[in-house]
N, CA, C and O atoms as a GROMACS GRO file, in nm:
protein
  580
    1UNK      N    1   8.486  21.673   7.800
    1UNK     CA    2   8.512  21.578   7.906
    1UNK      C    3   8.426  21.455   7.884
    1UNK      O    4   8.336  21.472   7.803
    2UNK      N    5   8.435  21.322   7.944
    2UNK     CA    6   8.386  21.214   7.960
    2UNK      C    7   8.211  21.265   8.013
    2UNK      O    8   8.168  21.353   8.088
    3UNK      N    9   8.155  21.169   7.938
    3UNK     CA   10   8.006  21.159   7.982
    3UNK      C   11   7.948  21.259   7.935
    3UNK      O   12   7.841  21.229   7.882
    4UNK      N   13   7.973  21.364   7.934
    4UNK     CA   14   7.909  21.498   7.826
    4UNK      C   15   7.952  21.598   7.962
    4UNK      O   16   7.848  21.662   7.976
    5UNK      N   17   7.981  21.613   7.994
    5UNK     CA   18   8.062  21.690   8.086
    5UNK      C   19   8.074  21.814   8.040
    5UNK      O   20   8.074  21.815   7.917
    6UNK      N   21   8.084  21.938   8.097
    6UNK     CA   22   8.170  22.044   8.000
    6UNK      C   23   8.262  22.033   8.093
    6UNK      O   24   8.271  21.963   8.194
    7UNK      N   25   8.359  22.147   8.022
    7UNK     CA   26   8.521  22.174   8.108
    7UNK      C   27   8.497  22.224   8.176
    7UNK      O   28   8.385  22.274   8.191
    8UNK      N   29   8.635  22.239   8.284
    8UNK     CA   30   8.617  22.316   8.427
    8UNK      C   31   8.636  22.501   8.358
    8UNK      O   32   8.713  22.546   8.272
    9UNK      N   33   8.519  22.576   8.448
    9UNK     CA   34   8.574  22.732   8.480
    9UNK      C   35   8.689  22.820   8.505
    9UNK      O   36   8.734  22.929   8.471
   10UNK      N   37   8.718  22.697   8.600
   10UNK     CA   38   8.824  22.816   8.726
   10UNK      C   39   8.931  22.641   8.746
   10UNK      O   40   8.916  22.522   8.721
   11UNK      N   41   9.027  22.726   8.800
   11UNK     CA   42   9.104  22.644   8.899
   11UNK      C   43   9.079  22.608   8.984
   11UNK      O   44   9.024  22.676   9.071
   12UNK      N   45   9.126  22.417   9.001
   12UNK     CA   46   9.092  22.372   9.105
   12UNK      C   47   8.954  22.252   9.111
   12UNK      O   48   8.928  22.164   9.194
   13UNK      N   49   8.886  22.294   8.987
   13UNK     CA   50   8.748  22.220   8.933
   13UNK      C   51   8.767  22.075   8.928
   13UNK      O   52   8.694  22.002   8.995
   14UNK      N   53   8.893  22.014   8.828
   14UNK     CA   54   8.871  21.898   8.780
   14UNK      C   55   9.040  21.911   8.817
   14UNK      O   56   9.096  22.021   8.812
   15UNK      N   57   9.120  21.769   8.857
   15UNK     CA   58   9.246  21.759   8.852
   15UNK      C   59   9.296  21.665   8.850
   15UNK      O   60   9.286  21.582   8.939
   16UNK      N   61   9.388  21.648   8.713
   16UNK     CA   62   9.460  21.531   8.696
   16UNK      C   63   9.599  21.469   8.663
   16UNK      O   64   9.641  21.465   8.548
   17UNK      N   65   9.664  21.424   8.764
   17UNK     CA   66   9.747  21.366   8.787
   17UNK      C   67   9.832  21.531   8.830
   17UNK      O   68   9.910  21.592   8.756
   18UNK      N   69   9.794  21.569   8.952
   18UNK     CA   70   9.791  21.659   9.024
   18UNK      C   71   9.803  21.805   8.968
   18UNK      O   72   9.867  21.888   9.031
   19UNK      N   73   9.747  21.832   8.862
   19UNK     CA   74   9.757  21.943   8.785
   19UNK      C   75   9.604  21.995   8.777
   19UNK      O   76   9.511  21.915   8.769
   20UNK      N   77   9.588  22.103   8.780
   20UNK     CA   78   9.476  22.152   8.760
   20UNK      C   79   9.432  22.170   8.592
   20UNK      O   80   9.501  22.211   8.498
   21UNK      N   81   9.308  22.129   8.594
   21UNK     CA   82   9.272  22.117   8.450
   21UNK      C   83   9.266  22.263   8.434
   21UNK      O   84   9.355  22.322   8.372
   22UNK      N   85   9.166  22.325   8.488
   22UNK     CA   86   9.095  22.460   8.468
   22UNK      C   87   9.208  22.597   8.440
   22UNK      O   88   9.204  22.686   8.355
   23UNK      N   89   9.311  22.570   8.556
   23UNK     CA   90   9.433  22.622   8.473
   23UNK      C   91   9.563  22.591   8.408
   23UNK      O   92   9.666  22.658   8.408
   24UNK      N   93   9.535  22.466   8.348
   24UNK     CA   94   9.590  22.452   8.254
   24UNK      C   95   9.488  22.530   8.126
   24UNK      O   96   9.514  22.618   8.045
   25UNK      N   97   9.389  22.467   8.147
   25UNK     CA   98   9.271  22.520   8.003
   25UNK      C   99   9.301  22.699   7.994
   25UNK      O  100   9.258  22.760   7.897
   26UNK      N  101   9.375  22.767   8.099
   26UNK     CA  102   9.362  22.935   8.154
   26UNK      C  103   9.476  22.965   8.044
   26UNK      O  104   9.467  23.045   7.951
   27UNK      N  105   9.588  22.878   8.076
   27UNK     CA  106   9.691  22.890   8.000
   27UNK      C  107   9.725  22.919   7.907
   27UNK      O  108   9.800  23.008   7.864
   28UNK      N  109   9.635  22.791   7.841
   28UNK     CA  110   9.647  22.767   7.725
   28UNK      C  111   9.571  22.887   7.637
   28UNK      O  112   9.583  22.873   7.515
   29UNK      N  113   9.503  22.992   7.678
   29UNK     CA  114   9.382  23.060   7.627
   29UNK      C  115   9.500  23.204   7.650
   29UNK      O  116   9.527  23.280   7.556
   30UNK      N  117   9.543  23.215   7.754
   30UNK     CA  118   9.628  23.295   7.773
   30UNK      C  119   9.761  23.372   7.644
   30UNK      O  120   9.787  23.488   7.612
   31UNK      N  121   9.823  23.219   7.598
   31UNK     CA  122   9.964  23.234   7.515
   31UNK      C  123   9.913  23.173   7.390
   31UNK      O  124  10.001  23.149   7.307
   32UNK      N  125   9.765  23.136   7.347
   32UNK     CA  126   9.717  23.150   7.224
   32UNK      C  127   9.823  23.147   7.108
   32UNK      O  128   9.829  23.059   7.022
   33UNK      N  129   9.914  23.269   7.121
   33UNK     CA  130   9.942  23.347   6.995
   33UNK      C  131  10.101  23.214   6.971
   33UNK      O  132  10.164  23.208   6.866
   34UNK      N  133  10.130  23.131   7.088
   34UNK     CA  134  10.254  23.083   7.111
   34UNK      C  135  10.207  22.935   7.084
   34UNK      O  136  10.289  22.852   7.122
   35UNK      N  137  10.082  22.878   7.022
   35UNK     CA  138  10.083  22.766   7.009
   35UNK      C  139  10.076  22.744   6.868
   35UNK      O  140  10.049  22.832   6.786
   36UNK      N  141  10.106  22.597   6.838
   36UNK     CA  142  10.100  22.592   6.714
   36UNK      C  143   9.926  22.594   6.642
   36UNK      O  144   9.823  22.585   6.710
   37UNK      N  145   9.931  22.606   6.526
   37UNK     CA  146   9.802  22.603   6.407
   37UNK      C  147   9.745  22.495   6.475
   37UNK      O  148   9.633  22.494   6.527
   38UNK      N  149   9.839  22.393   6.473
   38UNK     CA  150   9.724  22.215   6.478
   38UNK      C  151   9.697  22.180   6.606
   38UNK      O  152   9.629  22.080   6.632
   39UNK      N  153   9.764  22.290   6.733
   39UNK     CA  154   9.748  22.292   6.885
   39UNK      C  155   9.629  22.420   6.911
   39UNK      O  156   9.568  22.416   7.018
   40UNK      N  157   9.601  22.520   6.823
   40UNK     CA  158   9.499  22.577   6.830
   40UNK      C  159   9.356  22.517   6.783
   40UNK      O  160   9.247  22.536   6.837
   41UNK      N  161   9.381  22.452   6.685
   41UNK     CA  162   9.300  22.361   6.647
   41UNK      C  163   9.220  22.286   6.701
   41UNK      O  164   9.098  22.298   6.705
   42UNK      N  165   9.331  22.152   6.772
   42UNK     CA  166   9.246  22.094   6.824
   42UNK      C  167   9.192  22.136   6.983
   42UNK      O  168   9.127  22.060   7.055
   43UNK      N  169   9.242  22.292   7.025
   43UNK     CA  170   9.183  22.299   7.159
   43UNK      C  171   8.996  22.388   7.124
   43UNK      O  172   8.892  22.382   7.190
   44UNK      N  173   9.028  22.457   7.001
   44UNK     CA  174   8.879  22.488   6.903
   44UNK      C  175   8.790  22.366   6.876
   44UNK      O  176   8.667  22.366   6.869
   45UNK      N  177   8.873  22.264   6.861
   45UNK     CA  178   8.777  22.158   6.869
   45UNK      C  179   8.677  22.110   7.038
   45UNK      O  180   8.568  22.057   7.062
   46UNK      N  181   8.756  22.150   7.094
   46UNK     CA  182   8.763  22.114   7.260
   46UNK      C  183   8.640  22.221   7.325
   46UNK      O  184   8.578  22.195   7.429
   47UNK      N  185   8.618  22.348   7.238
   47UNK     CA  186   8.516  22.456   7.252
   47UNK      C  187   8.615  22.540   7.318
   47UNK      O  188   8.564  22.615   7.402
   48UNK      N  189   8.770  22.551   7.302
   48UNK     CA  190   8.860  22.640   7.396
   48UNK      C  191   8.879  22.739   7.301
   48UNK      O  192   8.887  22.688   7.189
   49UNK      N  193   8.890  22.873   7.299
   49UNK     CA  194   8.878  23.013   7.282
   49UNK      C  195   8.973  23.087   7.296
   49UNK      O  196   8.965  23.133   7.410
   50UNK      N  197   9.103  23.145   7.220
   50UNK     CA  198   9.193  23.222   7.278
   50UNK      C  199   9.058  23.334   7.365
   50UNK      O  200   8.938  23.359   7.375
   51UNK      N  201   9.200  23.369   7.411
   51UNK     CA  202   9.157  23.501   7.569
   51UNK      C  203   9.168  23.600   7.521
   51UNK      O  204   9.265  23.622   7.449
   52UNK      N  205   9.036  23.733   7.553
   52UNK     CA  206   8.967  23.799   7.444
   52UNK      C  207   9.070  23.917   7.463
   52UNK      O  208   9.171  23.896   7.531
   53UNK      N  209   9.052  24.026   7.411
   53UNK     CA  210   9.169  24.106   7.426
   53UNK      C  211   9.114  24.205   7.569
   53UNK      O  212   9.006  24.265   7.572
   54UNK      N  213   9.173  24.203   7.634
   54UNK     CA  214   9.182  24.244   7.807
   54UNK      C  215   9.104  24.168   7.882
   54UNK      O  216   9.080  24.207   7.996
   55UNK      N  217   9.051  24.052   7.839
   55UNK     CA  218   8.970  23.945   7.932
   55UNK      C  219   9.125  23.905   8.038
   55UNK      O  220   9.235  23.866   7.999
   56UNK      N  221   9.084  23.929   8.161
   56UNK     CA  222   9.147  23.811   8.316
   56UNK      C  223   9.117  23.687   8.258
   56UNK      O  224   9.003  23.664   8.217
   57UNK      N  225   9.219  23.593   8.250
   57UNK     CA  226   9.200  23.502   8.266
   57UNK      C  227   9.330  23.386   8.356
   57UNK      O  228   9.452  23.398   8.355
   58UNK      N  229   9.277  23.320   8.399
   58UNK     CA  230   9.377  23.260   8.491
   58UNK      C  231   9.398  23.299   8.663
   58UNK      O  232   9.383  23.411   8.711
   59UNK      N  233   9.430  23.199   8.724
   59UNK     CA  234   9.463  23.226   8.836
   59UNK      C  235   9.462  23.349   8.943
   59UNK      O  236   9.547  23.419   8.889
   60UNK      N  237   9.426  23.414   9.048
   60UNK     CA  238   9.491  23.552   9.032
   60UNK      C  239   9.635  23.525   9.172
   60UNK      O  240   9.603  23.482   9.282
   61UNK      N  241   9.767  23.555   9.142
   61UNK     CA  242   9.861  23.543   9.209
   61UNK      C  243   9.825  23.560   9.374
   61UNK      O  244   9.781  23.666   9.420
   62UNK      N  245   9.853  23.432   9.456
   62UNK     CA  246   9.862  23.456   9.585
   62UNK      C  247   9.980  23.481   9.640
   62UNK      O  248  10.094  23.479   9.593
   63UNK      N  249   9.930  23.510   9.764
   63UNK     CA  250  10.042  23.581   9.844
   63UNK      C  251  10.142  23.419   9.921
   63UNK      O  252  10.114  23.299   9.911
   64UNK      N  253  10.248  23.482   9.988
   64UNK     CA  254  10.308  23.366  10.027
   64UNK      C  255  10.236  23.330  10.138
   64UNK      O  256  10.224  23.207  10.147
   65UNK      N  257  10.160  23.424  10.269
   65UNK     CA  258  10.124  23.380  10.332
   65UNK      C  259   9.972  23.280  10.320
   65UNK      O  260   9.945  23.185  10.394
   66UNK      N  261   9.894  23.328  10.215
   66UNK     CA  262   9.807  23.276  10.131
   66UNK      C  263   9.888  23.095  10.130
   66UNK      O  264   9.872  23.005  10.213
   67UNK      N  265   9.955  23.096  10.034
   67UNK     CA  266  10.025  22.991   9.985
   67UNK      C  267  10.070  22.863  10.113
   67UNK      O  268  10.040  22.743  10.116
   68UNK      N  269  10.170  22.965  10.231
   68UNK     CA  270  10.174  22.892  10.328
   68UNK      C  271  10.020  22.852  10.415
   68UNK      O  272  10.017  22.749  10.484
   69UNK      N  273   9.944  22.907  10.408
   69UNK     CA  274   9.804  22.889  10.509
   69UNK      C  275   9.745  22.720  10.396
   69UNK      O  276   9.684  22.623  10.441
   70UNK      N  277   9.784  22.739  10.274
   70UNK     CA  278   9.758  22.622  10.201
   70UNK      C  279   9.812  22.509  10.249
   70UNK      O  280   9.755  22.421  10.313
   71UNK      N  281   9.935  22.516  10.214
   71UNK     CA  282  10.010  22.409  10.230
   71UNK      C  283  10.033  22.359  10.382
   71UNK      O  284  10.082  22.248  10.400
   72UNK      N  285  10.005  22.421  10.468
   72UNK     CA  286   9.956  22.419  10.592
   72UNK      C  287   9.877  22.346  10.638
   72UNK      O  288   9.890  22.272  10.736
   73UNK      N  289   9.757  22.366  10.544
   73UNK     CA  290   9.612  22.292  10.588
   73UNK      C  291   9.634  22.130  10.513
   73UNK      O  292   9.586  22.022  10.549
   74UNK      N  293   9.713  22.157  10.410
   74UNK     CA  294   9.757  21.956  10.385
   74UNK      C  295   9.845  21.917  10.450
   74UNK      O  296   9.849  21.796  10.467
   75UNK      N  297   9.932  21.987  10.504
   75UNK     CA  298   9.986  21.908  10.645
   75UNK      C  299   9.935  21.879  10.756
   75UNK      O  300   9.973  21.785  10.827
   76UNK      N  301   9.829  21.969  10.787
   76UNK     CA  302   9.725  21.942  10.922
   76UNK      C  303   9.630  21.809  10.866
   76UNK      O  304   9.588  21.718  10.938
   77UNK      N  305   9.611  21.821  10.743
   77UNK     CA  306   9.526  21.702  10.688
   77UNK      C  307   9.588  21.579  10.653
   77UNK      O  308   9.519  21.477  10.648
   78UNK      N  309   9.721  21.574  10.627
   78UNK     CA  310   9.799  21.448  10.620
   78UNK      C  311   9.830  21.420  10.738
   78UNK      O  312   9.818  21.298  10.754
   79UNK      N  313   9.857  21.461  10.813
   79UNK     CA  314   9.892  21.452  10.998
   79UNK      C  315   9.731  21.429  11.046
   79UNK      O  316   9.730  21.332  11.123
   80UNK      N  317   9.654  21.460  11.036
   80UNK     CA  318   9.549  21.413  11.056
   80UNK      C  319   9.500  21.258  11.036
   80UNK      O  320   9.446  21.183  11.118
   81UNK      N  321   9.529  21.239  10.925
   81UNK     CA  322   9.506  21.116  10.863
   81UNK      C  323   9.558  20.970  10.872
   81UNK      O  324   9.499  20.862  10.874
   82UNK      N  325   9.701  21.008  10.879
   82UNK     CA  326   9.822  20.913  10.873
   82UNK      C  327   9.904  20.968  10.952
   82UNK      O  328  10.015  20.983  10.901
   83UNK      N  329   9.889  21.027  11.123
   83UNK     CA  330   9.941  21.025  11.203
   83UNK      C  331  10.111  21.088  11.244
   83UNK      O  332  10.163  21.125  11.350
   84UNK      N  333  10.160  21.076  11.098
   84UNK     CA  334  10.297  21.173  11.082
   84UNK      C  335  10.252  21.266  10.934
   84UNK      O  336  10.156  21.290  10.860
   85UNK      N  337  10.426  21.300  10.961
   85UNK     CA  338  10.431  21.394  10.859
   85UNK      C  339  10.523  21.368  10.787
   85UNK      O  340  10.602  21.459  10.762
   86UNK      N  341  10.544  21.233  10.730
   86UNK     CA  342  10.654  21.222  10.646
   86UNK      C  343  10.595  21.173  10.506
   86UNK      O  344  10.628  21.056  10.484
   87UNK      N  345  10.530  21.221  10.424
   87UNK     CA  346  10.524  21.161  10.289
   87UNK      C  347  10.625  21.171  10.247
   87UNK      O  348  10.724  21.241  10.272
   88UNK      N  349  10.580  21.038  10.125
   88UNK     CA  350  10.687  21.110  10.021
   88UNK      C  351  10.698  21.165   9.924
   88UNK      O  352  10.604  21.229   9.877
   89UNK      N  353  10.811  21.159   9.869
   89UNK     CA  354  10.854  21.362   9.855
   89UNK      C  355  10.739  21.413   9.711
   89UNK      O  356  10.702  21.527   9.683
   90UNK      N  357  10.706  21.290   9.647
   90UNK     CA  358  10.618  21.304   9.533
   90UNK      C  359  10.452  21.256   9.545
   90UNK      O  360  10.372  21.202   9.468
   91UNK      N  361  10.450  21.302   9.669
   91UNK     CA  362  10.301  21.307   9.759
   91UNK      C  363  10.213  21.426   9.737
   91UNK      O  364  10.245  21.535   9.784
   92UNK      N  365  10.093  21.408   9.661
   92UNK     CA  366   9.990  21.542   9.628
   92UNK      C  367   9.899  21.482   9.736
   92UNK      O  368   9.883  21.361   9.753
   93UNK      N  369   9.832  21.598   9.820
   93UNK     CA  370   9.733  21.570   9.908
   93UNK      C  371   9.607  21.667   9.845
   93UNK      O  372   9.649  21.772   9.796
   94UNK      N  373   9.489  21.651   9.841
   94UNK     CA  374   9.397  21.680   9.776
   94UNK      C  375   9.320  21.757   9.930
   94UNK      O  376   9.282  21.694  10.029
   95UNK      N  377   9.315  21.873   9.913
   95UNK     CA  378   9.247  21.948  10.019
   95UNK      C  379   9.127  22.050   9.951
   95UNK      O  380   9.140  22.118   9.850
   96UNK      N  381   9.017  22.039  10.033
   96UNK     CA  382   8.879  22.163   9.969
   96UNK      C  383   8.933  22.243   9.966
   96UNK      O  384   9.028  22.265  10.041
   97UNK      N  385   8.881  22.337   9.857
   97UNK     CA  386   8.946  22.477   9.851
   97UNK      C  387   8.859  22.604   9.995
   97UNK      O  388   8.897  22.704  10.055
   98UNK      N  389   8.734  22.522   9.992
   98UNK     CA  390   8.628  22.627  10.038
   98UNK      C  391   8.593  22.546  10.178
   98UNK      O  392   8.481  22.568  10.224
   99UNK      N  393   8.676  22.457  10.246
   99UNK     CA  394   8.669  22.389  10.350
   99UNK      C  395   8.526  22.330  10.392
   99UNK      O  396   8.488  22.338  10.509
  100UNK      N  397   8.460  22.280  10.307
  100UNK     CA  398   8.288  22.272  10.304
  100UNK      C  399   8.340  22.147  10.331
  100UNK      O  400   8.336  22.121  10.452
  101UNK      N  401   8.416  22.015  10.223
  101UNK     CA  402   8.402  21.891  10.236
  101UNK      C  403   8.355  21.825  10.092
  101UNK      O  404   8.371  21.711  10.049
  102UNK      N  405   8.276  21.966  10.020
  102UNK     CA  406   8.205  21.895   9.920
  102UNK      C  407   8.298  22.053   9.810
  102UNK      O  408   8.351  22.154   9.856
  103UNK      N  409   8.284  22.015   9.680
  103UNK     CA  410   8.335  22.100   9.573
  103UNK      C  411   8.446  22.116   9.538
  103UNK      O  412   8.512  22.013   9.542
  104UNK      N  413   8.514  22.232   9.494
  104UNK     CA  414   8.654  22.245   9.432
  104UNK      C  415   8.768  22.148   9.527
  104UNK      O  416   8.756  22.123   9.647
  105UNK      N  417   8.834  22.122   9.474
  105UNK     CA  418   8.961  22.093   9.584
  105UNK      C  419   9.119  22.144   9.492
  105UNK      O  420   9.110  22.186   9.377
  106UNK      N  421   9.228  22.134   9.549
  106UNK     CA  422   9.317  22.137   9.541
  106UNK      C  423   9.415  22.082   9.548
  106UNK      O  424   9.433  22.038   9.661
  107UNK      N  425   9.502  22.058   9.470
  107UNK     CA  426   9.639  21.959   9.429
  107UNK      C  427   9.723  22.010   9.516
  107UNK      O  428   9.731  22.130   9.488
  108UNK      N  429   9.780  21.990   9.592
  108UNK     CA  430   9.911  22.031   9.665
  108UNK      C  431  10.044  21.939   9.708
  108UNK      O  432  10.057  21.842   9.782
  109UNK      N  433  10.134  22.015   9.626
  109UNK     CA  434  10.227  21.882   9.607
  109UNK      C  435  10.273  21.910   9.786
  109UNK      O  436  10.346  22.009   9.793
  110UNK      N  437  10.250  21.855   9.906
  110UNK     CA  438  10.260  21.800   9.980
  110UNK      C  439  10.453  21.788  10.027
  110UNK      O  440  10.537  21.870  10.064
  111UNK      N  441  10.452  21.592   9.990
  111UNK     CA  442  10.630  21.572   9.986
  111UNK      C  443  10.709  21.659   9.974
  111UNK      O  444  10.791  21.684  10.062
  112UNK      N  445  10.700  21.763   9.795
  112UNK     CA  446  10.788  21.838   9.835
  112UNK      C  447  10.813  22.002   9.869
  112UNK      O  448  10.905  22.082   9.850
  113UNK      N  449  10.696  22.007   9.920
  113UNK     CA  450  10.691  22.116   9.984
  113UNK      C  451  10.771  22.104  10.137
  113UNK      O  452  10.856  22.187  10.169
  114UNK      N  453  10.730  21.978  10.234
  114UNK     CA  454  10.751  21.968  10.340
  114UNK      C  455  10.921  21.988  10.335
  114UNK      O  456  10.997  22.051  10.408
  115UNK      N  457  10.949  21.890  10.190
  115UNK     CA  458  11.105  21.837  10.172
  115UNK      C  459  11.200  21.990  10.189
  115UNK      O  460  11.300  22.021  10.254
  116UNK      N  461  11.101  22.069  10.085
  116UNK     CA  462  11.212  22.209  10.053
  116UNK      C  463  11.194  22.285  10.221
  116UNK      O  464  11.290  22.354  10.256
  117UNK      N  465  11.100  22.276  10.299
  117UNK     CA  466  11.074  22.350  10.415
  117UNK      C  467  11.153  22.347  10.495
  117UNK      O  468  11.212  22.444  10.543
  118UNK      N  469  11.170  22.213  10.526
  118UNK     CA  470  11.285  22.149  10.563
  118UNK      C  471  11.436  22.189  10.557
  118UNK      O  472  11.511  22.204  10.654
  119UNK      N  473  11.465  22.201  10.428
  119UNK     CA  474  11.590  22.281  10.390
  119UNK      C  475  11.597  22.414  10.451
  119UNK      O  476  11.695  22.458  10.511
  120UNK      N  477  11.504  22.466  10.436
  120UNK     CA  478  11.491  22.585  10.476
  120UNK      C  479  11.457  22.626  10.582
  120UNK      O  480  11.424  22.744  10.583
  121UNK      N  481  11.452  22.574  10.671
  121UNK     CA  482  11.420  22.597  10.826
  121UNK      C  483  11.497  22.733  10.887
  121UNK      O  484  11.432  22.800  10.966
  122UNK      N  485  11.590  22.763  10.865
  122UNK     CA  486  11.712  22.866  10.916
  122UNK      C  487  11.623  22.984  10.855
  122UNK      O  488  11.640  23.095  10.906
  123UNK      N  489  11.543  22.973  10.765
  123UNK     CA  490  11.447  23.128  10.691
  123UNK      C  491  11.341  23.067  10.772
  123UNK      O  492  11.278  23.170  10.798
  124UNK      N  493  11.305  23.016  10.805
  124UNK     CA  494  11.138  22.985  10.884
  124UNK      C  495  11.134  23.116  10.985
  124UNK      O  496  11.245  23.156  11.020
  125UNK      N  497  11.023  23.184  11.031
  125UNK     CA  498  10.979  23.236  11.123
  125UNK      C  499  10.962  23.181  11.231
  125UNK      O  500  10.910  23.069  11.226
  126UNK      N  501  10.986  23.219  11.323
  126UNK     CA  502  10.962  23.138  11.479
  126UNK      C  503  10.798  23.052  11.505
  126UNK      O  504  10.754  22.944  11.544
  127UNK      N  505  10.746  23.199  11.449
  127UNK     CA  506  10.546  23.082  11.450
  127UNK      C  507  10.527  22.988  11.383
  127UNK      O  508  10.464  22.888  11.418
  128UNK      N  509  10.609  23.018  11.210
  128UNK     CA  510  10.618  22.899  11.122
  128UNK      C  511  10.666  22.771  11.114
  128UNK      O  512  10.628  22.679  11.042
  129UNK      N  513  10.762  22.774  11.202
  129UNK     CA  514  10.850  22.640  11.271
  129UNK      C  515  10.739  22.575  11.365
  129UNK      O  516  10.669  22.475  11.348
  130UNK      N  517  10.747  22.664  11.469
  130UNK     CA  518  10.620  22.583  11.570
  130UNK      C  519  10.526  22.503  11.521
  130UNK      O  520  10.510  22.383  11.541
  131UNK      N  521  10.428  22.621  11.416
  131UNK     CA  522  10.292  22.542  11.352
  131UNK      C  523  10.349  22.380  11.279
  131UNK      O  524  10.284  22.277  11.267
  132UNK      N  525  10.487  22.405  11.242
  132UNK     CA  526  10.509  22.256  11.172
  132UNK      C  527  10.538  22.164  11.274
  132UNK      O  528  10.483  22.054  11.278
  133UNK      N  529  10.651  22.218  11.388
  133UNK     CA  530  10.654  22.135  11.473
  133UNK      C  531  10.601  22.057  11.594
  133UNK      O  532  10.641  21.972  11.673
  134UNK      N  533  10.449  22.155  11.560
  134UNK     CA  534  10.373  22.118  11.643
  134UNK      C  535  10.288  22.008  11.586
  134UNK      O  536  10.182  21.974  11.638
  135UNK      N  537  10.334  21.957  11.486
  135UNK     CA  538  10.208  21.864  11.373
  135UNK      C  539  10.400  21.739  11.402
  135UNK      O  540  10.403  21.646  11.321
  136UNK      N  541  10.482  21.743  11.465
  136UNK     CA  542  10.555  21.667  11.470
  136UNK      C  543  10.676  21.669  11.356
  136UNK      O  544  10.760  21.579  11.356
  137UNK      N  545  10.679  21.783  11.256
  137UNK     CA  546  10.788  21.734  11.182
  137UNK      C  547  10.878  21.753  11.241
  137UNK      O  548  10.913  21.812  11.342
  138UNK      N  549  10.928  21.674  11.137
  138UNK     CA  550  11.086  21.575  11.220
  138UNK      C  551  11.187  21.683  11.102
  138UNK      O  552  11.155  21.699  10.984
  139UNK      N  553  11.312  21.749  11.170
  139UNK     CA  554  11.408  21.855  11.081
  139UNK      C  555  11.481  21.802  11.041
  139UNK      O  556  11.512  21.699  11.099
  140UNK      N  557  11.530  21.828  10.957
  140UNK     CA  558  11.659  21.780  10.941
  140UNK      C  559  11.818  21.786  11.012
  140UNK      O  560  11.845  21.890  11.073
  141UNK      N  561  11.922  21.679  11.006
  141UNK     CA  562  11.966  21.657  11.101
  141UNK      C  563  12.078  21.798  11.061
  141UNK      O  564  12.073  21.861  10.955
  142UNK      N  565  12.181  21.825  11.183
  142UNK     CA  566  12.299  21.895  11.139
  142UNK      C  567  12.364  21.894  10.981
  142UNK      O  568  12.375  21.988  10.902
  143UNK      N  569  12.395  21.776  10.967
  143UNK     CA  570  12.537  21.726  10.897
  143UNK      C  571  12.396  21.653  10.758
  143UNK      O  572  12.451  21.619  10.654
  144UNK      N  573  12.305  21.641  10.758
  144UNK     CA  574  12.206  21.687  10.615
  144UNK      C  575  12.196  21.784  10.561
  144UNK      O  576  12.175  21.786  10.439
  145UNK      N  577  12.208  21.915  10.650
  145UNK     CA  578  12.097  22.047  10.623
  145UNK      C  579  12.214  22.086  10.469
  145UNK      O  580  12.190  22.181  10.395
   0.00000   0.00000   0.00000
């Protein structure tokens, strides 16, 4: 990295252009065996390491309600901020992972999460509708859905 930096650990560390570095770097260590010679190369140059044989590495799968409590908290934080809830649809909102204020944060594509929710309102849960409609989103009309 810039300045003498090392790379990120974990997901969520460093993120750019709304992608997580740390798992991308997970990834890439992950499918090793699927990159090319001169793409192993230069990530050996980088100090990156295929993933040892039974080393975890990467992410560990969340749950949906996990997922929704996320995407949740950047709508409470974009509604917070800017008063509605309409970004747009290619809107990442950057939320702490550990709600401190200070450390990891998180990419959350925002726009189109709200966008697909939207569509999907008729699968929403009755609490899940509320919590959105209580932050003001606006549904979509009949003759859109």
């Amino acid at each position: 990295m810039r300045a003498g930096g090392g790379l990120p650990a974990g997901p969520g560390a460093v993120i750019v252009q709304g992608e997580g570095l740390g798992a991308w770097i997970a990834a890439q260590r992950v499918r090793w065996h699927k990159l090319m010679p001169a793409q192993q190369y230069l990530l050996e140059t980088l100090g990156i390491e295929p993933a040892a044989e039974g080393e975890a590495v990467g992410p560990v799968r969340r749950s949906q309600d996990e997922r929704w409590n996320t995407n949740l908290a950047a709508a409470r934080q974009f509604h917070g901020r800017e008063g509605h809830l309409r970004p747009p649809r290619k809107h990442v909102e950057l939320i702490d992972v550990n709600g401190g204020g200070e450390g990891e944060q998180e990419a959350v594509k925002l726009g189109a999460w709200l966008d697909n929710t939207r569509r999907r309102a008729a699968k929403l849960s009755p609490e899940r509708r509320a919590q959105l409609a209580g932050l003001g989103l606006e549904w979509a009309q009949e003759g859109n859905a």
